[in-house]
VOGU-3710 file (C-alpha; in Angstrom, 3 decimals, decimal comma):
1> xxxxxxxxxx> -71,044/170,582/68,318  -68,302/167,619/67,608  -68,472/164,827/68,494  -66,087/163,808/72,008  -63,525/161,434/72,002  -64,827/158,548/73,802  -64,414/155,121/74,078  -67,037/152,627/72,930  -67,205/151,675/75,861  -68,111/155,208/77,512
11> xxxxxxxxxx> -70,014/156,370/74,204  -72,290/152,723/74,885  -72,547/153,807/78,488  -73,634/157,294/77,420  -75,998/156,407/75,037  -77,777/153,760/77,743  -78,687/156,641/79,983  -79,920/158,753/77,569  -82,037/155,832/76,165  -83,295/155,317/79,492
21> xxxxxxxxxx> -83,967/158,977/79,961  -85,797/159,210/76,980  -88,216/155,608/78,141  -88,792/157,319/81,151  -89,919/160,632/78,936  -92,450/158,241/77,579  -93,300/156,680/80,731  -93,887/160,632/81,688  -96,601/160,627/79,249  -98,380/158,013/79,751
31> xxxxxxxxxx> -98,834/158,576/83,705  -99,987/161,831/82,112  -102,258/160,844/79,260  -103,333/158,261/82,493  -104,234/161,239/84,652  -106,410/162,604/82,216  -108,159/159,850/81,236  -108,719/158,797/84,741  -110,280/162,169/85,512  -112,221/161,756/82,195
41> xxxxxxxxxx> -113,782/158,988/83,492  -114,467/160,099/87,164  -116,296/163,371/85,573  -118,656/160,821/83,205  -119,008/158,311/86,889  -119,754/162,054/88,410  -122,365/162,604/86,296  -124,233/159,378/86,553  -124,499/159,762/90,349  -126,270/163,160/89,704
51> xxxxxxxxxx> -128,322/160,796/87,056  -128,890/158,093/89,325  -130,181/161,084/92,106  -132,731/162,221/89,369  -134,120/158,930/88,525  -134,572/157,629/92,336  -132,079/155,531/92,642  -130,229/157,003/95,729  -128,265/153,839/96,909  -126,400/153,498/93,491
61> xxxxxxxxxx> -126,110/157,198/93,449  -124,889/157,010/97,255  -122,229/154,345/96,271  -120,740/156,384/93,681  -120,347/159,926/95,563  -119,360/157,689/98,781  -117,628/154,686/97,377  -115,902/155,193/93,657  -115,707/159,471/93,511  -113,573/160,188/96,539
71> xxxxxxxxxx> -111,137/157,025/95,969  -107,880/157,041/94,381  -106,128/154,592/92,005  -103,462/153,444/94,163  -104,739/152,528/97,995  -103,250/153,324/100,689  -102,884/151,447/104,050  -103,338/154,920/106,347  -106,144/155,970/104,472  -107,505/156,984/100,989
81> xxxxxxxxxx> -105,884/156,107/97,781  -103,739/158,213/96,239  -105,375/160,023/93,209  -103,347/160,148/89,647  -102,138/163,516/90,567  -100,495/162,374/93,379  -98,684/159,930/91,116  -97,998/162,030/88,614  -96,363/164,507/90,746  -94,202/161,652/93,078
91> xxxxxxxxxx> -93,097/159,975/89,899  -92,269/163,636/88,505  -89,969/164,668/91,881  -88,665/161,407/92,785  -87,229/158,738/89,679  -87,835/161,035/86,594  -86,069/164,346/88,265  -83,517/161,932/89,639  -82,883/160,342/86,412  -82,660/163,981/84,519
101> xxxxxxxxxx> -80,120/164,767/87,135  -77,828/161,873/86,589  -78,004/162,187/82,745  -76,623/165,778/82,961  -74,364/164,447/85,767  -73,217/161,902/83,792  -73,096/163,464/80,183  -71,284/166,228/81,623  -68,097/163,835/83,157  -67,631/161,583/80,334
111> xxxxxxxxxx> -68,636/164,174/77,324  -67,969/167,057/77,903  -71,999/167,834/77,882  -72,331/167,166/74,668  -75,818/165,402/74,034  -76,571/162,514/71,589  -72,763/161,428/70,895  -73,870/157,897/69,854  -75,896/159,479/67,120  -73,305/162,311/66,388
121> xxxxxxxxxx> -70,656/159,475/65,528  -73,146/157,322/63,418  -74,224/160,575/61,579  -70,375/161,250/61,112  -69,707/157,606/59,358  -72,909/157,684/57,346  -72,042/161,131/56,324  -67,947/160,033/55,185  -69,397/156,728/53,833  -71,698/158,780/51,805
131> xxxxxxx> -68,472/160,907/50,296  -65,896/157,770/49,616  -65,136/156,908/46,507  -67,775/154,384/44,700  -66,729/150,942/43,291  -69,186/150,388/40,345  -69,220/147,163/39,190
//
């Protein structure tokens, strides 16, 4: 696919929202890898209450199963935190479907749909700079 004819202005434009897309791709991943290691963690805390049972210590057992297990990450004024799921998924179908929206939105109007144009025209010049004549001194 060619490269549209934009302005710099509109191919700059372009290019910021897919850069931005593509941060929030990352961002994506790291609430993910966050989800997993958060429930990584709860499963080892999980375990140590049933530890804590076994050895007699009930209280410290107690505080986990009562206190640190059933919590979330992120409180909540009307009641329990919210668990990384819950972020996961509000961050997934509020800003980051929002965002994927607009870049489609937005690539289609000014490009035509064409993806990557900021890339396309630098892999153009690099391409006819690599085929012009040579100056040897």
């Amino acid at each position: 696919m060619a490269e549209p004819n934009l302005t710099d202005t509109e191919l700059d434009a372009i290019h910021r929202v897919e850069l931005g897309l593509e941060w929030l791709h990352r961002a994506h991943g790291a609430l993910v890898a966050f989800h997993h290691k958060t429930g990584h963690a709860m499963d080892h805390l999980a375990a140590a209450e049933e530890l804590f049972r076994e050895a007699g210590h009930e209280r410290l057992a107690n505080r986990l199963r009562d206190e640190l297990l059933p919590r979330g990450v992120v409180p909540r004024e009307d009641g329990p935190g919210r668990w990384t799921y819950e972020v996961l998924e509000a961050f997934e179908a509020d800003l980051y479907a929002d965002a994927r929206e607009f870049e489609v939105e937005a690539r289609e109007a000014v490009a035509g749909g064409v993806r990557h144009a900021a890339e396309r025209r630098q892999q153009e010049a690099w391409r006819d700079r690599s085929r012009a004549p040579r100056h040897n001194k």
